[in-house]
Backbone as XML, in Angstrom:
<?xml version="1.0"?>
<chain id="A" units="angstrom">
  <residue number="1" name="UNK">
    <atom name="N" x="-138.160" y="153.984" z="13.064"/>
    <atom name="CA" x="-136.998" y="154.777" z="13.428"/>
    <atom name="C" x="-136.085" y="153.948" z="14.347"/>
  </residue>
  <residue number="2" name="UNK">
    <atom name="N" x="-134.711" y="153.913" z="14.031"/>
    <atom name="CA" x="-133.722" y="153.256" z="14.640"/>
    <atom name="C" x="-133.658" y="153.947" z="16.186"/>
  </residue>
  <residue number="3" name="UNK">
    <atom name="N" x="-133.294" y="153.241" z="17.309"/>
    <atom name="CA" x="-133.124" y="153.647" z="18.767"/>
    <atom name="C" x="-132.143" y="152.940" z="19.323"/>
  </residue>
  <residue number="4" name="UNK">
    <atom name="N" x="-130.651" y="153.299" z="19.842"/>
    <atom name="CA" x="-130.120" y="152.740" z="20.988"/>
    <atom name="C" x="-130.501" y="151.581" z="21.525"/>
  </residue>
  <residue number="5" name="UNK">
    <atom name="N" x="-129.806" y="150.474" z="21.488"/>
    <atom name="CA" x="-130.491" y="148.983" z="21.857"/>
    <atom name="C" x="-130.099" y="149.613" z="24.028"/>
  </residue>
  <residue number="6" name="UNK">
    <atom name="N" x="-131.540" y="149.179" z="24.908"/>
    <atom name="CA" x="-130.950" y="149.471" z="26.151"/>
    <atom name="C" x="-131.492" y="148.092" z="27.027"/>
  </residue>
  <residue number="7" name="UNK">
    <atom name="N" x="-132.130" y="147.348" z="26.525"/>
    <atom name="CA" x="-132.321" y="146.071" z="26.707"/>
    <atom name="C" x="-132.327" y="144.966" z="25.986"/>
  </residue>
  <residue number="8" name="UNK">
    <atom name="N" x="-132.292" y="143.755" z="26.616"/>
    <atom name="CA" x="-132.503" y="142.370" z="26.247"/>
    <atom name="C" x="-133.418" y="142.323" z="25.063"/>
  </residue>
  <residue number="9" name="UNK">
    <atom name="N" x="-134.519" y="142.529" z="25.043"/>
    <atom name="CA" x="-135.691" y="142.415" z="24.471"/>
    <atom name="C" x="-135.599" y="142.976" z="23.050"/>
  </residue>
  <residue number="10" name="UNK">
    <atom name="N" x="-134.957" y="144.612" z="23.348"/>
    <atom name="CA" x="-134.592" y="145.212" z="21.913"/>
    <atom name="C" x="-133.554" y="144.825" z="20.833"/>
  </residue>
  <residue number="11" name="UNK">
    <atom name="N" x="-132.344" y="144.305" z="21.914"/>
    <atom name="CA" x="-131.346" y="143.409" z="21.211"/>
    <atom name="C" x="-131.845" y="142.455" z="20.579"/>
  </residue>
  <residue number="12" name="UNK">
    <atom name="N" x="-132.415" y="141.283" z="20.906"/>
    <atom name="CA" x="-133.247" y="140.133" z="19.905"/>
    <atom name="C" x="-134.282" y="140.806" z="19.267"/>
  </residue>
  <residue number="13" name="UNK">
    <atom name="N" x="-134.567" y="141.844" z="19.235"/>
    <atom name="CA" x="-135.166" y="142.498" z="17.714"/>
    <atom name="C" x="-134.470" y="142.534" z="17.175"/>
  </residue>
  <residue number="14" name="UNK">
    <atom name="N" x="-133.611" y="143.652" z="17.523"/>
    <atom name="CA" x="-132.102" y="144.138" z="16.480"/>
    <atom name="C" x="-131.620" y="143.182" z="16.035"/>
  </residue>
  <residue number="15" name="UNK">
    <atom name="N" x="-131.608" y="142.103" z="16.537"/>
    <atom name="CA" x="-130.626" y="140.531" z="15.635"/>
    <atom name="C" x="-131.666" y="139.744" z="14.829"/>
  </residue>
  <residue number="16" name="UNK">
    <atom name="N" x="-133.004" y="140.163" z="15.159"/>
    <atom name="CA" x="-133.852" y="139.180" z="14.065"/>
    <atom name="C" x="-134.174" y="140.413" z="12.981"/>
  </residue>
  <residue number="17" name="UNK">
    <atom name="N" x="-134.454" y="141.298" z="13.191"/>
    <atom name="CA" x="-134.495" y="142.188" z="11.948"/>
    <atom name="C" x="-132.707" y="142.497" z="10.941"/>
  </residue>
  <residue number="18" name="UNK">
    <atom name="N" x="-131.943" y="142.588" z="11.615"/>
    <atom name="CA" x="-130.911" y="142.676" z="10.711"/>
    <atom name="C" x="-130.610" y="141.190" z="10.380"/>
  </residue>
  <residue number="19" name="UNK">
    <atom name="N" x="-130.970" y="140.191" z="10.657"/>
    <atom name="CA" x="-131.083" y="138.373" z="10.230"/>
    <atom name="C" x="-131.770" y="138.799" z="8.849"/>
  </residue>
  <residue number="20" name="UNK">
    <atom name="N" x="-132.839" y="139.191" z="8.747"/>
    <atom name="CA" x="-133.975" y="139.186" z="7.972"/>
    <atom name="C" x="-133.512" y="140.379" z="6.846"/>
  </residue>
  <residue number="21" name="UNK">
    <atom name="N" x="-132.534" y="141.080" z="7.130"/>
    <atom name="CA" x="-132.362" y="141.959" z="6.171"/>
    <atom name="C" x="-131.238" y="141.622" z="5.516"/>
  </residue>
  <residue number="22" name="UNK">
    <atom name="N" x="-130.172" y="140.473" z="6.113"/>
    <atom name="CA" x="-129.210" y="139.785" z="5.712"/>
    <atom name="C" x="-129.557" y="139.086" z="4.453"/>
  </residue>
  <residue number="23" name="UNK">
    <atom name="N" x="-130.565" y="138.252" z="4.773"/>
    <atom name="CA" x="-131.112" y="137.229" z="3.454"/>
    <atom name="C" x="-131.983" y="137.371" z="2.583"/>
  </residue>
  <residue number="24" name="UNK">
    <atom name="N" x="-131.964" y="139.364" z="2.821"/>
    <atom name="CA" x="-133.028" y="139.631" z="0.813"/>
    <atom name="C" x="-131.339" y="140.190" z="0.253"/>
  </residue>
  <residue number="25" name="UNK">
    <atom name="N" x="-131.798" y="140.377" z="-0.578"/>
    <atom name="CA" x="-130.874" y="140.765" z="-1.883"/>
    <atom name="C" x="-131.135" y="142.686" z="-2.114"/>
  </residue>
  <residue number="26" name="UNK">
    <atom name="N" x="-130.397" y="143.285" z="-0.648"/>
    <atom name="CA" x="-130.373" y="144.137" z="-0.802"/>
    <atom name="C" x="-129.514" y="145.176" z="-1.980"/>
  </residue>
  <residue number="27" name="UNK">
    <atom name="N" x="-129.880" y="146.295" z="-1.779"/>
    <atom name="CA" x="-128.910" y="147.240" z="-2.993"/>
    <atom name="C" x="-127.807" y="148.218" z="-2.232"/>
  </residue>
  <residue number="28" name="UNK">
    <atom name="N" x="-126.765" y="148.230" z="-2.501"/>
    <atom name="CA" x="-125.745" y="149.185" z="-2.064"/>
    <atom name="C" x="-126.691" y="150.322" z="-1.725"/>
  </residue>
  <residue number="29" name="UNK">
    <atom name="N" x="-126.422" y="151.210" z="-0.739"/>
    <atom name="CA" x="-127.029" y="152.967" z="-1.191"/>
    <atom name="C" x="-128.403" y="152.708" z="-0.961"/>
  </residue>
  <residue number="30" name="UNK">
    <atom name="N" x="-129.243" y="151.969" z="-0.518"/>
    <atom name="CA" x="-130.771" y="151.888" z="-0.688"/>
    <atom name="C" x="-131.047" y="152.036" z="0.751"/>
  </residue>
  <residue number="31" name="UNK">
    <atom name="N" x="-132.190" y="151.851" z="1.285"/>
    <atom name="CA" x="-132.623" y="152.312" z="2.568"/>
    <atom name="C" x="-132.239" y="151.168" z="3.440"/>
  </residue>
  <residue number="32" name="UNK">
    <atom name="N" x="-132.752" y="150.084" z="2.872"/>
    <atom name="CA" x="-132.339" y="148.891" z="3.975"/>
    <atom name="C" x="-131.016" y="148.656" z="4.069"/>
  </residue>
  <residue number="33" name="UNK">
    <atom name="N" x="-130.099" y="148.864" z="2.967"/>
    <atom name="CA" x="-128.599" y="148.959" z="3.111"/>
    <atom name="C" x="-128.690" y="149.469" z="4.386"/>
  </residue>
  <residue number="34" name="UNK">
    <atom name="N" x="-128.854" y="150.970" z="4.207"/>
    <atom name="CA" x="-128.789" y="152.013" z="5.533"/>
    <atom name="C" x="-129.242" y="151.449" z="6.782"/>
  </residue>
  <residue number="35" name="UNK">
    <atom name="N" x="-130.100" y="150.939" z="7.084"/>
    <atom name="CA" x="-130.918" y="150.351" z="8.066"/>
    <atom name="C" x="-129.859" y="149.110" z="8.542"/>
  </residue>
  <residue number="36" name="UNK">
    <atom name="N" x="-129.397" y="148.283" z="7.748"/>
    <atom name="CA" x="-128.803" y="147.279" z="8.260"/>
    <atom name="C" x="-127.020" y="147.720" z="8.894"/>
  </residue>
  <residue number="37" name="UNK">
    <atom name="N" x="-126.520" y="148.349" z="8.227"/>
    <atom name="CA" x="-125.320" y="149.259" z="8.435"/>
    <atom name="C" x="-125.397" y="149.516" z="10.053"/>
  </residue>
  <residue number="38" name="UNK">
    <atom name="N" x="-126.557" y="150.655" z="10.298"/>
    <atom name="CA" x="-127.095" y="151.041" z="11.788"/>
    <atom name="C" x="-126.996" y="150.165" z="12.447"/>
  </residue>
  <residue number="39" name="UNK">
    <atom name="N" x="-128.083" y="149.423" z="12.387"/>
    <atom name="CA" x="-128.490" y="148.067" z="13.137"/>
    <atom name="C" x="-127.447" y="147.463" z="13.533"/>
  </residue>
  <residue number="40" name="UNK">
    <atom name="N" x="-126.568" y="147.142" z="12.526"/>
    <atom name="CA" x="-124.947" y="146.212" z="13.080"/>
    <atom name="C" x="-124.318" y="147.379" z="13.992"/>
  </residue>
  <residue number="41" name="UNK">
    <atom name="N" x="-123.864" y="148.333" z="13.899"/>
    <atom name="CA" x="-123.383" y="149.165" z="14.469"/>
    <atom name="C" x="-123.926" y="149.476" z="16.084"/>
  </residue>
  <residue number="42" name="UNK">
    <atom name="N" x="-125.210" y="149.336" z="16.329"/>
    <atom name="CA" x="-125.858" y="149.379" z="17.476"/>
    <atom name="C" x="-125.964" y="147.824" z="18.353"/>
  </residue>
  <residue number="43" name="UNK">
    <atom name="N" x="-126.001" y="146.928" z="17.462"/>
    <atom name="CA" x="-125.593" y="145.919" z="17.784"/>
    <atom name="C" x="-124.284" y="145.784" z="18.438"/>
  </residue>
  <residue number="44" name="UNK">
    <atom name="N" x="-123.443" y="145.874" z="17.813"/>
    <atom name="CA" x="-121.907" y="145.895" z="18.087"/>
    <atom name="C" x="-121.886" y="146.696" z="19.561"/>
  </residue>
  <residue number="45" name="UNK">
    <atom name="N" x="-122.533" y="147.957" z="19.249"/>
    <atom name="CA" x="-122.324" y="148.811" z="20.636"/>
    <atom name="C" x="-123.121" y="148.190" z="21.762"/>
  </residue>
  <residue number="46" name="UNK">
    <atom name="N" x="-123.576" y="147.423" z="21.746"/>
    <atom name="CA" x="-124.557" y="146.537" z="22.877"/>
    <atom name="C" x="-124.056" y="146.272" z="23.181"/>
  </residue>
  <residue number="47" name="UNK">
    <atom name="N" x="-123.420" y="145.232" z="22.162"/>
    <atom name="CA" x="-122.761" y="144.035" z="22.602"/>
    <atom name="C" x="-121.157" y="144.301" z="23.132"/>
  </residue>
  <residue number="48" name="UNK">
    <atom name="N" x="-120.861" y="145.390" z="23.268"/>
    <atom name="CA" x="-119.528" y="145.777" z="23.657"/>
    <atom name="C" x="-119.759" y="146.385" z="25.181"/>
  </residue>
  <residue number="49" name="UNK">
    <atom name="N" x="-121.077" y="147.140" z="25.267"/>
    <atom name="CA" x="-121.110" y="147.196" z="26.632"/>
    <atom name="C" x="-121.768" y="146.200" z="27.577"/>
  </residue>
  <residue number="50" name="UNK">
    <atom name="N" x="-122.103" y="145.132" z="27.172"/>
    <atom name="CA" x="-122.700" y="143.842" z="27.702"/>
    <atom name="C" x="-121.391" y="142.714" z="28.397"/>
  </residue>
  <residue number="51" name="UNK">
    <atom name="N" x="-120.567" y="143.131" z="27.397"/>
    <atom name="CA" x="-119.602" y="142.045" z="27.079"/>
    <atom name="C" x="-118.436" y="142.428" z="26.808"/>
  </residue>
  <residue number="52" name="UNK">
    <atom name="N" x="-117.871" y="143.126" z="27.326"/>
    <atom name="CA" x="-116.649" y="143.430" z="27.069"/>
    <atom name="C" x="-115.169" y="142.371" z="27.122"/>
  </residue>
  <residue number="53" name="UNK">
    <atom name="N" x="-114.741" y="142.664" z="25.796"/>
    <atom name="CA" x="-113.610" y="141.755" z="25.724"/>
    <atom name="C" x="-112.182" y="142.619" z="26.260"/>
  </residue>
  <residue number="54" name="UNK">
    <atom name="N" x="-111.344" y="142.212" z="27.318"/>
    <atom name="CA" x="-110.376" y="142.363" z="28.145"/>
    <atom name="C" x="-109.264" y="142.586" z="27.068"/>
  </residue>
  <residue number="55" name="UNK">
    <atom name="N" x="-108.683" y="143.504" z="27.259"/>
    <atom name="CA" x="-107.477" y="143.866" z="26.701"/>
    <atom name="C" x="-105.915" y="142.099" z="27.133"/>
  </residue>
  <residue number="56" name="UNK">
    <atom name="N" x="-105.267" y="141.687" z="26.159"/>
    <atom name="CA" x="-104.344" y="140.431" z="26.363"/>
    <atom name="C" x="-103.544" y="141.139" z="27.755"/>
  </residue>
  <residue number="57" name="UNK">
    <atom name="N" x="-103.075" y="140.581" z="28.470"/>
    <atom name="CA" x="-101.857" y="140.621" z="29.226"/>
    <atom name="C" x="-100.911" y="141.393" z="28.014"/>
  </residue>
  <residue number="58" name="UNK">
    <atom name="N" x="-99.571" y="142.631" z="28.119"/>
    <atom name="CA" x="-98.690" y="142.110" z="27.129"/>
    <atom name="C" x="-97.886" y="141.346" z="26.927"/>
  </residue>
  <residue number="59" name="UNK">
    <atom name="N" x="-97.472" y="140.531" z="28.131"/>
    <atom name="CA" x="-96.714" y="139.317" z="27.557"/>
    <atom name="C" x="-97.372" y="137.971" z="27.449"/>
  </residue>
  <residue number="60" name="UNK">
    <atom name="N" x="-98.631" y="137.675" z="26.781"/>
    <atom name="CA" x="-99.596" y="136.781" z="26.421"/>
    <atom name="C" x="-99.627" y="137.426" z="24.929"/>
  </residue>
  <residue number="61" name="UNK">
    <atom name="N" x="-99.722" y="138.736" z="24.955"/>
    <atom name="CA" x="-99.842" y="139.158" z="23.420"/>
    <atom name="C" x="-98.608" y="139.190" z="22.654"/>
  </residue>
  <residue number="62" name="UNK">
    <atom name="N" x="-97.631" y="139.345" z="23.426"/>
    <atom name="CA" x="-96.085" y="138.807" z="22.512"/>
    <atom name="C" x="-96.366" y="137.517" z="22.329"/>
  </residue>
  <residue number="63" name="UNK">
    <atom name="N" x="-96.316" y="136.410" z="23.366"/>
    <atom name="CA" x="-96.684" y="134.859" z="22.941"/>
    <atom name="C" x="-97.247" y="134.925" z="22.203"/>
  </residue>
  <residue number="64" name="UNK">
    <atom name="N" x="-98.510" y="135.245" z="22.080"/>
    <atom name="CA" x="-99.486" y="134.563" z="21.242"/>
    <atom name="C" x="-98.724" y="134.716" z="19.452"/>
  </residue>
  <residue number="65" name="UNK">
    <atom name="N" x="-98.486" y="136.338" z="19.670"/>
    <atom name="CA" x="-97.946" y="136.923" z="17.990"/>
    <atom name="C" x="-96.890" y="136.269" z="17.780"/>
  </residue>
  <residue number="66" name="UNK">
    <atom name="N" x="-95.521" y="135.734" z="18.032"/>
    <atom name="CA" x="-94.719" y="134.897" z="17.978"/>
    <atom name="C" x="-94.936" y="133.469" z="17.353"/>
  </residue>
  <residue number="67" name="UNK">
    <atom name="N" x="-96.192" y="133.233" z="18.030"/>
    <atom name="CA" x="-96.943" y="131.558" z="17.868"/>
    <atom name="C" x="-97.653" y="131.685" z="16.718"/>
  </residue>
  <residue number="68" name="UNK">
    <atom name="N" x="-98.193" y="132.898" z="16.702"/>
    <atom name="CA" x="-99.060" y="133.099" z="14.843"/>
    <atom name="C" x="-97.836" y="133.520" z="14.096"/>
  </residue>
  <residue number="69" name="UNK">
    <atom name="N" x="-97.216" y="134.051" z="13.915"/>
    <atom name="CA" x="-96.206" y="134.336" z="12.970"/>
    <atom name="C" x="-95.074" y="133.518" z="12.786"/>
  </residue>
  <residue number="70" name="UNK">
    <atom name="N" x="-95.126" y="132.577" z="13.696"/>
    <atom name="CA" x="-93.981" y="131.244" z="13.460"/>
    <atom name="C" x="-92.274" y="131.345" z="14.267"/>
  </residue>
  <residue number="71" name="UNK">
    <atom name="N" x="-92.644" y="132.231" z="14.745"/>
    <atom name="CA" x="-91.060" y="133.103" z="15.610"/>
    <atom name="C" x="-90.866" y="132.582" z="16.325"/>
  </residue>
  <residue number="72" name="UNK">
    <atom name="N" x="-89.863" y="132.328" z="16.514"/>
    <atom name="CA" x="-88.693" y="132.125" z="17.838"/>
    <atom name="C" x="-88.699" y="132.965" z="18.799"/>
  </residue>
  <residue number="73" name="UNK">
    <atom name="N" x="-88.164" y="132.632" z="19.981"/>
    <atom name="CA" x="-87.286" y="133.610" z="20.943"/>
    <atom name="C" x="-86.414" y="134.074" z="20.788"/>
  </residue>
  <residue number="74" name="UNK">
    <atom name="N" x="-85.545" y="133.204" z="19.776"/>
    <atom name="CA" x="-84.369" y="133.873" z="19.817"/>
    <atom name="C" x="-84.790" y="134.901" z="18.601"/>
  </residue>
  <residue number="75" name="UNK">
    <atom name="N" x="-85.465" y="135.043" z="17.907"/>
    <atom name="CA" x="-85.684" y="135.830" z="16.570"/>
    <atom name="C" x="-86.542" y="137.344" z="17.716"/>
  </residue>
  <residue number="76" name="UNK">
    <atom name="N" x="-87.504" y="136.984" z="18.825"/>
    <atom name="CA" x="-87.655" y="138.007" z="19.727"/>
    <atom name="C" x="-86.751" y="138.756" z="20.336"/>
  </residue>
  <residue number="77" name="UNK">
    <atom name="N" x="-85.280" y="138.021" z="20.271"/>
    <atom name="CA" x="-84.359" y="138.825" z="21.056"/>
    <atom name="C" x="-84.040" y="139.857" z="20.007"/>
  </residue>
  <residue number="78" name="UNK">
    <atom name="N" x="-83.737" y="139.216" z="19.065"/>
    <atom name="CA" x="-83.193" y="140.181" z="18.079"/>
    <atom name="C" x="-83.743" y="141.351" z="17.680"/>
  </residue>
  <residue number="79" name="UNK">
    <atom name="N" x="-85.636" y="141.223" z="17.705"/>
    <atom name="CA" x="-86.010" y="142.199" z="17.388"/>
    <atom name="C" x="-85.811" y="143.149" z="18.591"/>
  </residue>
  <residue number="80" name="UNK">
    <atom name="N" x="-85.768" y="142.652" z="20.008"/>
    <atom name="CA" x="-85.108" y="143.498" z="21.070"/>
    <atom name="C" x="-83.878" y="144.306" z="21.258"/>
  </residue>
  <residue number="81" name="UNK">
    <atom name="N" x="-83.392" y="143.281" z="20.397"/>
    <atom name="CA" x="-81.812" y="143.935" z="20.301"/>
    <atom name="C" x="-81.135" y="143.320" z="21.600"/>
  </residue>
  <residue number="82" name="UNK">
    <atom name="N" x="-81.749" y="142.673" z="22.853"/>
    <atom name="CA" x="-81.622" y="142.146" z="23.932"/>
    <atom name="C" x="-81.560" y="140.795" z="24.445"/>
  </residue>
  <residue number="83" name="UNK">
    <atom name="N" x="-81.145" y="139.808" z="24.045"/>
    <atom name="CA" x="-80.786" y="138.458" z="24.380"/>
    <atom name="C" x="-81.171" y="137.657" z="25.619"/>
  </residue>
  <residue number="84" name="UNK">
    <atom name="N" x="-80.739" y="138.536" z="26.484"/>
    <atom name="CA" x="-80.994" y="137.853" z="28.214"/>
    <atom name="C" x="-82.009" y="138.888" z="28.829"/>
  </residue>
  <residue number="85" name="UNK">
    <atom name="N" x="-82.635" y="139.553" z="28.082"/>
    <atom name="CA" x="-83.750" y="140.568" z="28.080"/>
    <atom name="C" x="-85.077" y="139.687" z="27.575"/>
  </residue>
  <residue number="86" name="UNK">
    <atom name="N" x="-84.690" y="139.197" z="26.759"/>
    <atom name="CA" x="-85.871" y="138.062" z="26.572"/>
    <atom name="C" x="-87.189" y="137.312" z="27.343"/>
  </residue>
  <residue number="87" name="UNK">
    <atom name="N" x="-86.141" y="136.163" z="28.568"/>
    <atom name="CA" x="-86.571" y="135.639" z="29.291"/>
    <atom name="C" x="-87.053" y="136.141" z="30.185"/>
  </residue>
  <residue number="88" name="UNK">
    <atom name="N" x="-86.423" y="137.332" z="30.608"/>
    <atom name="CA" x="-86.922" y="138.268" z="31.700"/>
    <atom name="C" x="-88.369" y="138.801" z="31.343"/>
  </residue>
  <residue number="89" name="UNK">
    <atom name="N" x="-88.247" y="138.972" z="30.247"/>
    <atom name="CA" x="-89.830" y="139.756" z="29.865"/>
    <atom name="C" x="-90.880" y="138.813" z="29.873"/>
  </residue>
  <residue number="90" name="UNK">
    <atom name="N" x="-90.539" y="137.675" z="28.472"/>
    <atom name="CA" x="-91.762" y="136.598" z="28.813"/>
    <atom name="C" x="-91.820" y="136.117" z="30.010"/>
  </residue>
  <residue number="91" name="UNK">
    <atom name="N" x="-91.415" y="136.146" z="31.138"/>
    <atom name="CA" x="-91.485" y="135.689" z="32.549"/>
    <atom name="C" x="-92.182" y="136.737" z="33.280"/>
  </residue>
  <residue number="92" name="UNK">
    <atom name="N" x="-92.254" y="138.239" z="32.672"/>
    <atom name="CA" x="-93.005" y="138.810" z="33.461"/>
    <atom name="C" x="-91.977" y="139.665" z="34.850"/>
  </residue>
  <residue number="93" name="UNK">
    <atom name="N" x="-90.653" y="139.067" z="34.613"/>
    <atom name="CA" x="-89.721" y="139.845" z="35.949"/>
    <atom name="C" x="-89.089" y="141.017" z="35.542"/>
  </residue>
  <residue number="94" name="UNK">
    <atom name="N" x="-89.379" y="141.214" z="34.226"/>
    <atom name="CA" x="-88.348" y="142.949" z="33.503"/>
    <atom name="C" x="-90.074" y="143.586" z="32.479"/>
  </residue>
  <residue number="95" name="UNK">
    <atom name="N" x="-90.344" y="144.701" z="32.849"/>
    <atom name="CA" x="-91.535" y="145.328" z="32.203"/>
    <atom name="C" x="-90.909" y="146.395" z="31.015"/>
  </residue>
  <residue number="96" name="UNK">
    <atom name="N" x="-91.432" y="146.011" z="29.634"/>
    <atom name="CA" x="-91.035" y="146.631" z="28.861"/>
    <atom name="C" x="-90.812" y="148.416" z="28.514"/>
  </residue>
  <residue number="97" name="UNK">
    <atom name="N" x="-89.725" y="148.459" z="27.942"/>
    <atom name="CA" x="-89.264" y="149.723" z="27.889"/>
    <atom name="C" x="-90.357" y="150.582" z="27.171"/>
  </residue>
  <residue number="98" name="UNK">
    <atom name="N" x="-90.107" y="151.767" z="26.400"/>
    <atom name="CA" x="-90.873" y="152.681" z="25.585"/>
    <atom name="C" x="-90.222" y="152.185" z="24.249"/>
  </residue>
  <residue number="99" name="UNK">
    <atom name="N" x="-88.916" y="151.912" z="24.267"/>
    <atom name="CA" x="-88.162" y="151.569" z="23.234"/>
    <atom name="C" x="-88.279" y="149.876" z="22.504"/>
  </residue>
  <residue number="100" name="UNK">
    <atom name="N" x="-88.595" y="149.098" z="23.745"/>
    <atom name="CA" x="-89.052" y="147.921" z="23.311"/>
    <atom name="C" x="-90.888" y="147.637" z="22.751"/>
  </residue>
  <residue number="101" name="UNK">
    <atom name="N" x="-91.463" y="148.598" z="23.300"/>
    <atom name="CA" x="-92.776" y="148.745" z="23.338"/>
    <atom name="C" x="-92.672" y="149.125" z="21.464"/>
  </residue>
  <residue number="102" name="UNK">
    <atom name="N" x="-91.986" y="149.951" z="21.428"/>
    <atom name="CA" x="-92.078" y="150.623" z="19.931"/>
    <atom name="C" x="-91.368" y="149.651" z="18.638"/>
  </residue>
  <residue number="103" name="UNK">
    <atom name="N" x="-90.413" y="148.770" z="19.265"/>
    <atom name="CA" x="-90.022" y="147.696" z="18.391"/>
    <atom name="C" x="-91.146" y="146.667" z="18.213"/>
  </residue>
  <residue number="104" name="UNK">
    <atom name="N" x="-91.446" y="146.615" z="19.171"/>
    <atom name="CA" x="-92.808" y="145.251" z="19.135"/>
    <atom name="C" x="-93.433" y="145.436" z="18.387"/>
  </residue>
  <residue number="105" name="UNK">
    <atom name="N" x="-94.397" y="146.780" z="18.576"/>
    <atom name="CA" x="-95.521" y="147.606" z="17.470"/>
    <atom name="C" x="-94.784" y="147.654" z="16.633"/>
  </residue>
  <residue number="106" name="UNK">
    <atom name="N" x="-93.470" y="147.737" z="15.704"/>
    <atom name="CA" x="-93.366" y="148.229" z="14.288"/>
    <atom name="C" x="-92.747" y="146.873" z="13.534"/>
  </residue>
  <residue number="107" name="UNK">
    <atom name="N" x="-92.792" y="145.635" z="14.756"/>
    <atom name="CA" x="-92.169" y="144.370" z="14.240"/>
    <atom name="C" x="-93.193" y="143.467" z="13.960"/>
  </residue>
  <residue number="108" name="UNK">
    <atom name="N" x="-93.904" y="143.105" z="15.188"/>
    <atom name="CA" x="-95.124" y="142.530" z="15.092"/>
    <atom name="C" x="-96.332" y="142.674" z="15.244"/>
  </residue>
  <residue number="109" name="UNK">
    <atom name="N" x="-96.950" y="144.072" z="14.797"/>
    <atom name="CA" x="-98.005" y="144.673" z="14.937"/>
    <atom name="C" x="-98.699" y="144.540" z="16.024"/>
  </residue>
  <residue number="110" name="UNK">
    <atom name="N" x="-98.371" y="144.630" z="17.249"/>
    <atom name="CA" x="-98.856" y="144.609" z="18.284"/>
    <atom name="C" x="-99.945" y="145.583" z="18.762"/>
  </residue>
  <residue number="111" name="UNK">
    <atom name="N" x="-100.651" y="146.233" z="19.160"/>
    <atom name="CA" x="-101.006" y="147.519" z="18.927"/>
    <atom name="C" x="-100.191" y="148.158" z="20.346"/>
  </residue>
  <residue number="112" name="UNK">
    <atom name="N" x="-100.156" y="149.286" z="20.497"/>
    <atom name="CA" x="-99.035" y="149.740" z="21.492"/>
    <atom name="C" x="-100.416" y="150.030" z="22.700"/>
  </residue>
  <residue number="113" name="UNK">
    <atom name="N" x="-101.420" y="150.116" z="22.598"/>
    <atom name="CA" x="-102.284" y="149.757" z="23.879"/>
    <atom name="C" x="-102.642" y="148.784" z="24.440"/>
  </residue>
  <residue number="114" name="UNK">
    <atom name="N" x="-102.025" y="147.787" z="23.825"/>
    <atom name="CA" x="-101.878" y="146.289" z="24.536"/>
    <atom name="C" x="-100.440" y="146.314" z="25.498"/>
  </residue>
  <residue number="115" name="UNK">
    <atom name="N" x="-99.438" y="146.994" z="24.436"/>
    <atom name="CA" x="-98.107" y="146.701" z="25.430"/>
    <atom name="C" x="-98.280" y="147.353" z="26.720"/>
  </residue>
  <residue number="116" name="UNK">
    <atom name="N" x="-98.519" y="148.952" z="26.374"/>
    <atom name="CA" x="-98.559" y="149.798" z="28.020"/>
    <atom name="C" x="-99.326" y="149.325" z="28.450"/>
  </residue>
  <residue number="117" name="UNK">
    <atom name="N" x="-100.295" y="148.680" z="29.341"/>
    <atom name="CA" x="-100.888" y="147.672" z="30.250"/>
    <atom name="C" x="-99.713" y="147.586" z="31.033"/>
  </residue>
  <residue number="118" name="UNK">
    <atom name="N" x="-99.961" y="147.869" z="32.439"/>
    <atom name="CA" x="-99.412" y="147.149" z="33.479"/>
    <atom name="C" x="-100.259" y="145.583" z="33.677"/>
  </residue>
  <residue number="119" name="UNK">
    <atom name="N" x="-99.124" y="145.407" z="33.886"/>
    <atom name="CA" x="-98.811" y="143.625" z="34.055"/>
    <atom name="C" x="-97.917" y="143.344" z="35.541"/>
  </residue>
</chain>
């Protein structure tokens, strides 16, 4: 029977038994399917309260999306609609609007719980 990983010890079970269930040639819909499904899932939840990964700054997460998508600043202003609004923001000295928050998310998929973050 599957249990809540609440230690060390149970976690390196949970990763050598779902290892081991990785490399048979399971069946969609079959029990160990089921079993391994769990297992990752409890895994994941371990490992999220062990380790939690920090929400970006939002103006690290505009950089970064700009830098993966190949964009400019000046192509950021535009989606701002704001020009000398720009610099102010990636600098961190003007904190984004509700209205800029909502251009970001529908321009560059930002998720909008990265933008509201105080910064």
């Amino acid at each position: 029977m599957l249990k809540p990983i609440k230690n060390n010890q149970q976690y390196e079970d949970a990763l050598a038994r779902a290892y081991k269930l990785m490399q048979k040639n399971i069946k969609p819909d079959s029990k160990e399917s089921d079993e391994l499904e769990i297992l990752s899932i409890l895994i994941k939840e371990y490992e999220n309260e062990l380790y939690p990964v920090p929400k970006p700054n939002p103006v690290e997460a505009i950089k970064f999306r700009l830098e993966q998508m190949n964009m400019s600043e000046v192509e950021l202003s535009e989606i701002l609609g704001y020009r000398s609004r720009k610099s102010e923001i990636l600098s961190g000295k003007r904190k984004l609007s509700l209205a800029m928050i909502r251009k970001l998310n529908e321009k560059l998929h930002i998720p909008a719980n990265v933008l509201i973050q105080a910064y």
